[in-house]
N, C-alpha and C positions, 0 to 999 in steps of 0.2 A: 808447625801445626796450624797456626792460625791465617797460615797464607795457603793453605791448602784449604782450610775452609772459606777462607774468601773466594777461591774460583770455584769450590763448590756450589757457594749461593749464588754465583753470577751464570752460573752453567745454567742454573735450577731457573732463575727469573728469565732466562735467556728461553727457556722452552717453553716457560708459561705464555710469554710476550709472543711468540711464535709460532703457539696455538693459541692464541685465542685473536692473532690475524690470519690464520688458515681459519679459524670457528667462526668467525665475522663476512670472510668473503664470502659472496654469494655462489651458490652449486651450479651444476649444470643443469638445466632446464630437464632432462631428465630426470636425476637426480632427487631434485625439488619438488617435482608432479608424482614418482613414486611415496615420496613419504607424505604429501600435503593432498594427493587426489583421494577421496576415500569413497566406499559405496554407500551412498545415500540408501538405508531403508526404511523408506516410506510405508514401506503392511506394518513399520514396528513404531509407531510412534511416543511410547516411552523407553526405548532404545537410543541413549544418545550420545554412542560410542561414536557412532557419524560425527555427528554435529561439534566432539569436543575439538576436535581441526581448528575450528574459529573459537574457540575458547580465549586464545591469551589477544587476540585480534581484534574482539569487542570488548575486553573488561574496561575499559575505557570509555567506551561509546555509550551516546545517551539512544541513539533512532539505528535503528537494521532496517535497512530495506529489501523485499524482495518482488521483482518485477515476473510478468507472466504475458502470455497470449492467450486470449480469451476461450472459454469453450471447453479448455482440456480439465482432463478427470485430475490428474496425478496435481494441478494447482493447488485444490481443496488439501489433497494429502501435504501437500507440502508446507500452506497455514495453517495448519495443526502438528504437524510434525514440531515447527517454528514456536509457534506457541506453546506447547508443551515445554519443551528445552528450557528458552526464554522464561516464563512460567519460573520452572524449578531452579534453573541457572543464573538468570540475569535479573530479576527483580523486575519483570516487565508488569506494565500498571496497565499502558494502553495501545488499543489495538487497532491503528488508523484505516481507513479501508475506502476506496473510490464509490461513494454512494454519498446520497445526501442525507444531511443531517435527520429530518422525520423518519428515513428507513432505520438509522443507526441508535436512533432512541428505541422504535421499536423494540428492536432485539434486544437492548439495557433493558427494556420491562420483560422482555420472556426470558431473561437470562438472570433479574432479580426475583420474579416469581414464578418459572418453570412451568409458564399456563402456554403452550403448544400453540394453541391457536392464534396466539399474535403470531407466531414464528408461521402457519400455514399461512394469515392471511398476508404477511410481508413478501412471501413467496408468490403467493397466486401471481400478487400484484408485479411480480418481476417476470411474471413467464415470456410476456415479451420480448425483455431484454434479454433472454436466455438462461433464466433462472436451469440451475442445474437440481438433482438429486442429490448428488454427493457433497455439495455448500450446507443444503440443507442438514444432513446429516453430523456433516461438520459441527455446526451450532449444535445441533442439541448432544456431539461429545463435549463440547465447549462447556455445555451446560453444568453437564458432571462432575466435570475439573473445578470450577468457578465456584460453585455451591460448598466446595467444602475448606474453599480457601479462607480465611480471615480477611474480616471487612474492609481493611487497608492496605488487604491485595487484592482484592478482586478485579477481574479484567472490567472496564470500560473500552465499549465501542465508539469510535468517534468517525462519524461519518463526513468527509469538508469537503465535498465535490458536487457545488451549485448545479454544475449541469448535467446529474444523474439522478438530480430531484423528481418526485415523483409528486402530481397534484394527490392520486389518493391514497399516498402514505401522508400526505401531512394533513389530510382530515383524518384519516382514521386516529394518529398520532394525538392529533389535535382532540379526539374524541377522549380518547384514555384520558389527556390531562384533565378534559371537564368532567370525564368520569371520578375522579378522587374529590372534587370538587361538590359532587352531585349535582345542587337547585342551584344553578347562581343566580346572584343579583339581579334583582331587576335594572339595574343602569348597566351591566354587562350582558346584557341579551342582544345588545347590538353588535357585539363582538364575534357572537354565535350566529348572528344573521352575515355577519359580512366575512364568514367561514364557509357557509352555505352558497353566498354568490362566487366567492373565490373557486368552490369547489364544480359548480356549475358552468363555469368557464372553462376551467384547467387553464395552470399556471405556467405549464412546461412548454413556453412557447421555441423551445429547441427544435421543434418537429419539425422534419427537412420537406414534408407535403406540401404545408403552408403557401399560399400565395402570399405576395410582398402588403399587398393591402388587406388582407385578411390577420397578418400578422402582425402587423402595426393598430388596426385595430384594439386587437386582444390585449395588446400591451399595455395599450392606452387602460383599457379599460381598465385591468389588473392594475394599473400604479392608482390610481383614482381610489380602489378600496384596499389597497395597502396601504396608501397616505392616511385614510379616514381612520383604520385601524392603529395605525402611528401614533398618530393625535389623539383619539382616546384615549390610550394606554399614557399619553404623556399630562395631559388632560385629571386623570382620575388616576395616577400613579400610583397613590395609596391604597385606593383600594384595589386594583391591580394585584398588589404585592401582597394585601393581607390574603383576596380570592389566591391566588395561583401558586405562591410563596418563591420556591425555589424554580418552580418553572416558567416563569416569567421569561425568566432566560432564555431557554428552549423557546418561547411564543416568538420572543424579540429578535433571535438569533435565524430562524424561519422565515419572518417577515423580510427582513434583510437580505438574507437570500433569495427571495424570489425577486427582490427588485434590481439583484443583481443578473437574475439569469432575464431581464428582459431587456438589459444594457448588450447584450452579445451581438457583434455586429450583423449576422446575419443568419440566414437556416442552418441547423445543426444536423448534417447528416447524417448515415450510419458508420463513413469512414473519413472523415477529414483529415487532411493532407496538410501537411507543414510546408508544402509548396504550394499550395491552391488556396489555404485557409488559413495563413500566418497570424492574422490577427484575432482570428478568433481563438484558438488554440493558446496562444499568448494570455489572452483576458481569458481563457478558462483556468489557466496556472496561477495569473494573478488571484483571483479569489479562492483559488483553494489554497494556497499559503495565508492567504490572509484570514481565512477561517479556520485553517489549522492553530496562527497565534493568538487567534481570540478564545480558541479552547483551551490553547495551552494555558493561555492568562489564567482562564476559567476556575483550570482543576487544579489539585494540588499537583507539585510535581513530581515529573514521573518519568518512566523511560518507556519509548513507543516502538512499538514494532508496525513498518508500512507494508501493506501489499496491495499494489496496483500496477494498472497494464503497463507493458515494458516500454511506453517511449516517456513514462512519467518517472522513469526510476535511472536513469543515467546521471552521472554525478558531476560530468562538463559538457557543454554543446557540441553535437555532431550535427543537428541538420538547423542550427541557429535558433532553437528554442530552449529558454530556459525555463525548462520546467520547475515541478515542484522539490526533486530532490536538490540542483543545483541551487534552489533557493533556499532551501535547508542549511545549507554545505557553506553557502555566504551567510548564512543567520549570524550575528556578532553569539545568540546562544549556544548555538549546535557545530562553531566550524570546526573542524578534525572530529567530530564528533558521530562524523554522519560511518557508516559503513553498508557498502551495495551491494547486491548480486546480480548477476546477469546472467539468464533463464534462455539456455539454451534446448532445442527438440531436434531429437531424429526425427526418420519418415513415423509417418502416423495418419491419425484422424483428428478433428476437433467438431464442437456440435454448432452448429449456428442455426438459431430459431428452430430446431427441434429435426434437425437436417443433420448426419453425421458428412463433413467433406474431409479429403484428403488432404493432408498437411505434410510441405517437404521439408528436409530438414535442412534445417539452418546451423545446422553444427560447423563452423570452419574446418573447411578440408585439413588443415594443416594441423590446425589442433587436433585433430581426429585423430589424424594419422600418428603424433604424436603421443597422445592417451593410448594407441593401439599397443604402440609400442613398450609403453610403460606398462598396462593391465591388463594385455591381449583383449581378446575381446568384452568388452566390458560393457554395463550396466547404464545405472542411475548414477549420477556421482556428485559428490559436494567438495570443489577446490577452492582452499584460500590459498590465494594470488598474494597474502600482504604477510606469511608467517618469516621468520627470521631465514636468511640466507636468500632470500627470494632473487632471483635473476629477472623476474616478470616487473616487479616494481620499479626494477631501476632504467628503466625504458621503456618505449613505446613500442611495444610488440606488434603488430599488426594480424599475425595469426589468431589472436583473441578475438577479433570482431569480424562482423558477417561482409561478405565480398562488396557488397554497395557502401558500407561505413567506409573500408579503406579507400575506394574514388575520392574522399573528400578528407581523410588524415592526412595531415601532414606531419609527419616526426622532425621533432625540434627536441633542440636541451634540457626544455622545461617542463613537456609534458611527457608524463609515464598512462602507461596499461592503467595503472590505480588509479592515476586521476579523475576513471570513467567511471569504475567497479573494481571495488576486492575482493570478490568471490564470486564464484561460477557452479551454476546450479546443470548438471544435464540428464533431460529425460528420454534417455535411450528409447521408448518406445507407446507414445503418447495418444493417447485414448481417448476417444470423444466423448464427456462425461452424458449425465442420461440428461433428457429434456423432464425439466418438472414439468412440465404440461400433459404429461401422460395420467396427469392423476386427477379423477372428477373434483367441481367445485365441491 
């Protein structure tokens, strides 16, 4: 009897060890993309039957990324979608986003006291850059969520991208803070006068118009009452800090950054190229990591959710820049920590400067062909590339990325598909959001 139970239990251990190396190996790529591809729906943004796919993928991670191409509607949907989830799922505190820091405070004042008009005049002031309607939008659902969260979740906007500063969001910025302030000091009225020259110049000397000595001029001049403001402030410190309190910070953090965006080696156009413009591009990643750790020092800590344009959100080097995710992903804080997506579009539209253009898609053929096969024809959809059994992580797939990336992969031992991104966003049929400009001052 007892030797009959002994190859009983050995039978027994022998099938468990036996599946759970069949439950371990990785599926067939088919397989794997039917149970891991899901349909993103974006009209339901407290619907996050999608999103729970990446559930056991981030409970770990401290930063999500998600990257985009400019213009499109369904982007808006998709940082709200993100935030939401995040929001009720992940304990997300902060909300990082490619604008400079004066736009990013704004919206923390319309989003801590729900007064519209900072949110319009932040807007007006982006119409250039392509301010959409449905961003707008966005914020004031953001608004509704936020208001009713408790004080020690509330989202913070963190804006770390020096060279999408705007000179007049940081007066107007600059104005609110004097506004809490009301009459200041008589020995800080030089502070308000060298805001007024600051703002008379404009500080954004990125502008690609610029001639070479017109621009170096401006510089000049602009470090000249940065430094005087500097010195001030380090000068009359105390009272600084009694006037302004906690926004000091904010003042000192401003300053810093405009003197950073007049170090860029040269005109900031509307499309710079990692082959034409390496070094600048490079010193633009440098200071947005470095103004990302000075916020993070700042706040308390917290878990951030990124959304910025997609050559800022890849997680290794394809075209020899290391952006700001890769510098994440090396932070001795965040590494394994990071998790990316990569924001693939069918044929569509997108809006540039209030102009709807055609947009082709960039979905790999292969992968296409592949989802077809798995979902027929399909959707919007959210794939994690990193969940258990995955065939995609354990090598470098080449069908994941768009036909010019693979001219320059090379597959080797060491790198996988996840190396770059663990999740894939795609917007089947992408829509040129509206131009805020359509709306009178």
């Amino acid at each position: 009897m007892r030797k009959k139970y002994i190859i009983f239990v050995v039978i027994i251990v022998a099938v468990l060890v036996a599946a759970g190396v069949i439950y371990s190996k990785p599926q067939s790529e088919t397989a794997y993309l039917k149970k891991n591809a899901k349909e993103l729906k974006l009209d339901k943004p407290e619907d996050y039957s999608d999103l729970k796919v990446i559930s056991n993928s981030i409970k770990d991670k401290e930063i999500i990324i998600t990257g985009e191409y400019h213009g499109i509607k369904q982007n808006t949907d998709i940082q709200f979608k993100f935030l939401n989830y995040l929001i009720d799922n992940w304990d997300l505190r902060y909300y990082v986003t490619e604008m400079g820091h004066s736009e990013a405070m704004m919206i923390n004042e319309y989003l801590a006291t729900g007064n519209e008009e900072i949110l319009k005049e932040t807007f007006q002031d982006w119409r250039s850059a392509g301010a959409i309607v449905e961003e707008f939008d966005a914020y004031k659902k953001l608004y509704e969520k936020n208001k009713n969260l408790p004080e020690d979740r509330k989202i913070i906007i963190l804006g770390i991208d020096s060279a999408s500063m705007s000179e007049r969001h940081i007066k107007k910025y600059m104005n609110i803070i004097i506004s809490k302030v009301g009459t200041l000091p008589e020995e800080l009225k030089v502070f308000e006068n060298n805001l007024n020259k600051l703002d008379l110049i404009g500080v954004n000397t990125t502008k690609f118009y610029l001639k070479k000595e017109e621009l170096e001029e401006k510089k000049k001049a602009i470090l000249e009452i940065v430094n005087d403001m500097e010195n001030h402030i380090k000068d009359n410190r105390e009272l600084y800090e009694k006037t302004f309190k906690k926004d000091l910070f904010n003042i000192e953090f401003i300053l810093e950054n405009i003197k950073d965006l007049q170090t860029l080696p040269k005109t900031f156009g509307s499309s710079p190229n990692i082959k034409t413009d390496p070094e600048l591009l490079s010193m633009r990643e440098n200071y947005t990591y470095k103004n990302f750790k000075k916020l993070r020092d700042h706040y308390p800590k917290g878990k951030y959710y990124f959304h910025f344009g997609a050559q800022h959100t890849v997680l290794k080097e394809i075209w020899g820049l290391e952006n700001i995710a890769i510098k994440l992903q090396k932070d001795e804080v965040f590494k394994d920590k990071v998790y990316a997506f990569r924001t693939y579009y069918g044929a569509g539209s997108y809006m540039l400067l209030g102009i709807n253009n055609s947009f082709y898609s960039n979905i790999p053929t292969e992968l296409e062909k592949q989802l077809q096969t798995v979902k027929g024809e399909f959707g919007d959809l959210i794939i994690d590339l990193n969940n258990k059994r995955s065939p995609i992580k354990n090598t470098l797939n080449l069908n994941y990325f768009e036909v010019t990336e693979r001219e320059v992969l090379k597959p080797d031992s060491d790198t996988k598909t996840t190396d770059y991104f663990q999740g894939i966003i795609i917007i089947k049929n992408p829509k040129g959001g509206t131009a805020y400009s359509v709306f009178p001052d």
